[in-house]
C-alpha positions in Angstrom: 0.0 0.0 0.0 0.9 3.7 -0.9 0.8 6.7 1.0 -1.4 7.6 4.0 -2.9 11.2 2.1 -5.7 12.8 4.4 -8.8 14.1 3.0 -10.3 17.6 2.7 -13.7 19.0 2.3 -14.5 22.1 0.2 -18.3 23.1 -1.3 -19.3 19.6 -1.3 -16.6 18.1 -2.5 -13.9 15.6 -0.9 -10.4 15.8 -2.3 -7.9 12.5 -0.8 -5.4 10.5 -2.5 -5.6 6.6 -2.9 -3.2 3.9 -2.1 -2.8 3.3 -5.7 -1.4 7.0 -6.2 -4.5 8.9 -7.7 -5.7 12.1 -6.4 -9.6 11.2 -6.0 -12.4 13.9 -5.8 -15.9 12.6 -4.6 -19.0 14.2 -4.8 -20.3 14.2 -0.6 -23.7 13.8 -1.0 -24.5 10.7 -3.5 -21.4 9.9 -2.8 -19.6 9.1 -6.1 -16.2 9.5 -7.9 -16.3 12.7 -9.8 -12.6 12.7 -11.5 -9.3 11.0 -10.6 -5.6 12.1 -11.2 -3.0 9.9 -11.4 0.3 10.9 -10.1 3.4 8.6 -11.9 7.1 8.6 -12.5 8.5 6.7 -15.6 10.8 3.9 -14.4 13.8 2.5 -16.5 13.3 -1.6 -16.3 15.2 -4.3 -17.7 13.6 -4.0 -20.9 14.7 -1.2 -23.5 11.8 0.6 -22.9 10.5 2.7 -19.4 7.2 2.3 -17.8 5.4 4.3 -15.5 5.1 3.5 -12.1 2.6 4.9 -8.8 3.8 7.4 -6.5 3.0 7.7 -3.1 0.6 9.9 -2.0 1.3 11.2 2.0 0.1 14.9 2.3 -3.4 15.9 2.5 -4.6 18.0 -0.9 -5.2 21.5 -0.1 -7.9 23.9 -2.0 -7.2 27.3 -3.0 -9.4 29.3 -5.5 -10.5 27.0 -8.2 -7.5 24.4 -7.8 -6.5 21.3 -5.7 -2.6 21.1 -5.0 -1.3 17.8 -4.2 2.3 17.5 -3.0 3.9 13.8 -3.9 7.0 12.1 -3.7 8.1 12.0 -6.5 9.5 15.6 -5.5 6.4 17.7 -7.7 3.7 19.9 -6.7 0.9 19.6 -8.7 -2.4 22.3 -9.5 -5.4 20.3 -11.1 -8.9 22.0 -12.2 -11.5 21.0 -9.2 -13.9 20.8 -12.1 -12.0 18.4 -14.0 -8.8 15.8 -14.2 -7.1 18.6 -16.1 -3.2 19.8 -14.3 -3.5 23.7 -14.4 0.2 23.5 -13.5 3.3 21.1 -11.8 6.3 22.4 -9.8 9.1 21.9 -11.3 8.2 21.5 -15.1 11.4 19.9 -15.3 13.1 17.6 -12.9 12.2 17.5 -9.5 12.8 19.0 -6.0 13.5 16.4 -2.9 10.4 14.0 -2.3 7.2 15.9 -1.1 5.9 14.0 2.4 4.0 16.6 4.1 0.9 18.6 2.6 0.6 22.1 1.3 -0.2 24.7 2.8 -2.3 27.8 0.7 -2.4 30.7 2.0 -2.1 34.8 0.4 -2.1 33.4 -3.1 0.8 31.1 -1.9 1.8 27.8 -2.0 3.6 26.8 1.0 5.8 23.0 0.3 8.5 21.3 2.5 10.9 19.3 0.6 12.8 16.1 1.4 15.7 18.4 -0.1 15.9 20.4 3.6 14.0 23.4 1.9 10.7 24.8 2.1 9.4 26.8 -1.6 6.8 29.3 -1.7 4.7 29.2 -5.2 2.8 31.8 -6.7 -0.6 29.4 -6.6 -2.2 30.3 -9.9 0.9 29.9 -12.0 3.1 27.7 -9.9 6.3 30.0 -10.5 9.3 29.7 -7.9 8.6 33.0 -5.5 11.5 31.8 -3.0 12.8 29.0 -1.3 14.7 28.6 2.3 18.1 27.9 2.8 18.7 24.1 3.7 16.9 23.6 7.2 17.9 19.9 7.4 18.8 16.9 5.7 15.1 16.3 4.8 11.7 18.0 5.6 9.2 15.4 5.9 6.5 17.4 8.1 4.0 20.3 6.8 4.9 23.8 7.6 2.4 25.8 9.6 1.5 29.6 8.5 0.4 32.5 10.7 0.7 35.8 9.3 3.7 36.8 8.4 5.8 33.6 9.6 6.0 30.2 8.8 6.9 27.8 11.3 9.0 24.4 10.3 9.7 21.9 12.5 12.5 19.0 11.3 13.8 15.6 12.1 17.0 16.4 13.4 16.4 18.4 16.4 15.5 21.9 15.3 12.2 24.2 14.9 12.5 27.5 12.6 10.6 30.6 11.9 10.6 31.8 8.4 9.7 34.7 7.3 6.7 35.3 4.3 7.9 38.6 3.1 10.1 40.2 1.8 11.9 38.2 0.1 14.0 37.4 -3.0 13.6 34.3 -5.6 17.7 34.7 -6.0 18.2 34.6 -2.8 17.6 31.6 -0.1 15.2 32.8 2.7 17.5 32.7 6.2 15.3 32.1 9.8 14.0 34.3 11.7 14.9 32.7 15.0 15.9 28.7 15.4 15.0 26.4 18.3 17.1 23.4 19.1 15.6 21.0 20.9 16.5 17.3 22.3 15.6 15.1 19.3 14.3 15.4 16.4 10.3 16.7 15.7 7.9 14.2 15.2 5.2 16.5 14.4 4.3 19.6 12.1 3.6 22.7 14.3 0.8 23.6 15.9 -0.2 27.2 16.0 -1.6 28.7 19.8 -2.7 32.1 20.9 1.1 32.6 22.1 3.5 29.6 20.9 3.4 27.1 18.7 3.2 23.3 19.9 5.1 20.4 18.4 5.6 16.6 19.4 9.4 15.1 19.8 11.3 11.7 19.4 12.2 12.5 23.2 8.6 12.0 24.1 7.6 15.4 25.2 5.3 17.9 24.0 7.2 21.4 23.5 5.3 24.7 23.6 7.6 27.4 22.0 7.1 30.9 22.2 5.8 32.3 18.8 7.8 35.6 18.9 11.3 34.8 20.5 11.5 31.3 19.8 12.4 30.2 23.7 10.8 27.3 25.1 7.6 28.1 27.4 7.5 24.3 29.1 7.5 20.5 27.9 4.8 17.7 28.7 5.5 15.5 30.3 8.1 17.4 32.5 11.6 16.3 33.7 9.8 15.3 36.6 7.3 12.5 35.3 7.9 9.5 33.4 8.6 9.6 29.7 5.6 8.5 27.4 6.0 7.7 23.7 6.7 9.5 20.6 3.6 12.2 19.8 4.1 11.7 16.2 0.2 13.8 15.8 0.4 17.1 15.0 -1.6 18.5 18.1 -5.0 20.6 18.3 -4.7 23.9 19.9 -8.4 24.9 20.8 -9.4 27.4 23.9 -6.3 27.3 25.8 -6.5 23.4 25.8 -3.6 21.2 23.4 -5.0 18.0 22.6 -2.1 15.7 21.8 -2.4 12.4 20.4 0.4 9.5 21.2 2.1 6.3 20.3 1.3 5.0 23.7 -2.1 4.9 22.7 -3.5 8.0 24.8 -5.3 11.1 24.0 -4.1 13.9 26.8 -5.5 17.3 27.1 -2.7 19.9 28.4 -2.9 23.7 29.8 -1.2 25.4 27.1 -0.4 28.0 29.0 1.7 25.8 31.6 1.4 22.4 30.4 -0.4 20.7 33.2 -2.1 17.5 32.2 -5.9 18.2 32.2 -6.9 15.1 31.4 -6.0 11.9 29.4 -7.8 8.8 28.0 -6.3 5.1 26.9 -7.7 4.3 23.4 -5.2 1.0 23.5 -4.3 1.4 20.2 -1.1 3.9 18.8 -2.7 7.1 17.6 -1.0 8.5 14.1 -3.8 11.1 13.7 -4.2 14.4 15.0 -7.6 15.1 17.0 -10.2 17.3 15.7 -12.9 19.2 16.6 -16.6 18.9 15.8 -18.5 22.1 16.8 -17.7 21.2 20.9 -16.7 17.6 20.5 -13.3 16.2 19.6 -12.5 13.4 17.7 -10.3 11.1 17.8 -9.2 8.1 15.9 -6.9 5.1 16.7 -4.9 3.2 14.5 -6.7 0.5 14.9 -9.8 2.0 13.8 -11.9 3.3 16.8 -13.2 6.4 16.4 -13.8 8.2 19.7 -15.7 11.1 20.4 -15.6 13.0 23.5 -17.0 16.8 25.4 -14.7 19.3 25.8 -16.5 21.3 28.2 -16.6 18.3 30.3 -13.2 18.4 33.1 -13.4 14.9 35.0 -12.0 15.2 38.5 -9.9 12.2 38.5 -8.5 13.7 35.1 -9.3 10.5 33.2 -12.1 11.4 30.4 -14.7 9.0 29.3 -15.6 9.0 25.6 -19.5 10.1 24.7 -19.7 7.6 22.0 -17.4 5.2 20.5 -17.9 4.3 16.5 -16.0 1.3 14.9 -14.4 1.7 11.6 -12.5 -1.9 11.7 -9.7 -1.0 9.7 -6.4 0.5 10.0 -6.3 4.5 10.0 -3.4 6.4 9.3 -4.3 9.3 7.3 -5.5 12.7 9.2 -9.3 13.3 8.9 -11.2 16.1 8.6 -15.2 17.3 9.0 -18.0 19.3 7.7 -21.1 19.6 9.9 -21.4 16.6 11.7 -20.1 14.2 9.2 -16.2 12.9 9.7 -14.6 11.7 6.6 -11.8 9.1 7.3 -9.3 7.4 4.3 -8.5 4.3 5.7 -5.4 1.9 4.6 -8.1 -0.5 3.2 -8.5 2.5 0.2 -12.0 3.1 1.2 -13.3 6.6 2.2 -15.2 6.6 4.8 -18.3 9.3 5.9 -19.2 8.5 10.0 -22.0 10.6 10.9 -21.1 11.8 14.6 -24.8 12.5 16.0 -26.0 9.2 14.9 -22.8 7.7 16.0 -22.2 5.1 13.0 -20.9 5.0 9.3 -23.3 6.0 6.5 -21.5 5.0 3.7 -18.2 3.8 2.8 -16.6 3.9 -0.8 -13.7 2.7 -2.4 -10.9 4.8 -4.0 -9.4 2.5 -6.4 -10.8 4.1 -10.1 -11.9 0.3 -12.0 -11.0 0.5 -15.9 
């Protein structure tokens, strides 16, 4: 199986990528397969000629304007019609850049990439044309960056977080930090954005909060004084003061953000890839295993262990982030089915698969 891309919703639509390396965009409501785009490399074999072969698919698509942009790894960015199959555009036209693993970001009539080259490239998002690109941040970037305002915060495998800055800048020249954090290990997670810092899971096990403006670290979860968990390889949710962080040990934990005290955790006995999200007041989690929990947030147990409101079975493997719309979560699971689990009813309406028959 290829790729673990997430889904996203946008004016009815869902845009995911299968296992099989297609973009897919399904109508919501019948639910059918409007168009698929398949993303492929030509591979030299033994023979004399080449053939083409899948690409993984691991970043969620993002929607800007009129257009879908798909990152992949075969080290392309690619801009197709949400109307049609059609490519508006693709990043480089020639060659590639460094395999793509985490998704775009569009924002400002930008397209915001990170490359498994060490650099993150801004692209103009209606023409795809090379506005800047970082100076090498590491020896890979395999997480999404995360964009507030005028910065862009990057968090990397080997031990550092950066801000970058959004303006200003040349296409000749390579875009230099604005401040650098170094931390312990390597970041497991893309940044999350807060009120005051940004929030980021580690390979040490901790949950770092980060100031936004200097760059200095605010506090870490657990702290030196409590056991180590496991690595929180979820990008957290920041939501009212409360980060929700998913972990490999299997627990969801609500944390203070402003001082990192546990507010409350729950055991889903299952590794958790995903990063929680939120359903008007609810949050929603899924497991690996394919649980889908759903819990209050204005609820704060005493005994700081929370008890799900409903619990929906999926029964298959979940590794791709999720998204909502309403009350409906939509979930690509590993089988190559997309899934639509309706939260007030608490079960799964319908269930399609992604795989485009010839």
């Amino acid at each position: 199986m290829l790729g673990w891309a997430g889904v996203t919703f946008d004016g009815g639509m869902l845009y995911t990528g299968s296992t099989g390396g297609e973009v897919v965009a399904l109508n919501s409501s019948s639910p059918r397969i409007e168009w698929s785009y398949p993303i492929t490399m030509k591979s030299q074999g033994l023979s004399c000629g080449s053939s083409s072969q899948e690409v993984p698919l691991y970043g969620t698509p993002a929607v800007g304007g009129d257009l879908v942009y798909v990152g992949a790894y075969n080290g392309k960015v690619y801009a197709l019609n949400m109307a049609t199959d059609a490519a508006r555009w693709v990043y480089p036209k020639e060659g590639y850049i460094g395999a793509i693993v985490g998704s775009p970001v569009v924002i400002n009539n930008t397209v915001y990439v990170s490359s498994s080259d060490g650099r993150v490239y801004a692209l103009d998002m209606t023409y795809g044309e090379q506005q800047w690109k970082s100076e090498p941040l590491s020896e890979k970037l395999w997480t999404s960056p995360a964009v507030e305002g005028d910065t862009i915060y990057v968090s990397t495998y080997d031990d550092y977080i950066y801000a970058l800055p959004t303006k200003g800048n040349l296409p000749s020249k390579d875009v230099e930090p604005t401040w650098t954090f170094q931390g312990e290990a390597g970041f497991a997670s893309s940044p999350a954005v807060g009120d005051e810092a940004i929030f980021a899971g580690s390979f040490d096990c901790h949950i770092y909060a980060i100031d936004k403006g200097s760059g200095y670290q605010e506090w870490k979860f657990p702290s030196e004084e409590e056991p180590a968990l496991k690595w929180f390889w979820a990008t957290p949710l920041v939501d009212d003061n409360v980060v929700y962080a998913a972990c490999l040990d299997g627990k969801i934990y609500a944390i203070n953000a402003t001082n990192g005290e546990k507010l409350w955790e729950f055991d889903t006995e299952s590794p958790i890839v995903v990063s929680p999200i939120l359903v008007d007041d609810l949050l929603v989690v899924a497991s690996e295993s394919g649980e889908i929990y759903v819990f209050k947030t204005d609820v704060m147990p005493e005994d700081k262990i929370m008890t799900p409101v409903k619990t929906i079975p999926i029964e298959t493997q979940i590794n791709a982030p999720i998204c909502a719309h309403e009350n409906m979560v939509y979930i690509r699971a590993q089988d190559d089915y997309l899934y639509a689990v309706d939260i007030d009813q608490g079960k799964v309406n319908w269930g399609i698969p992604l795989t485009v028959m010839e």
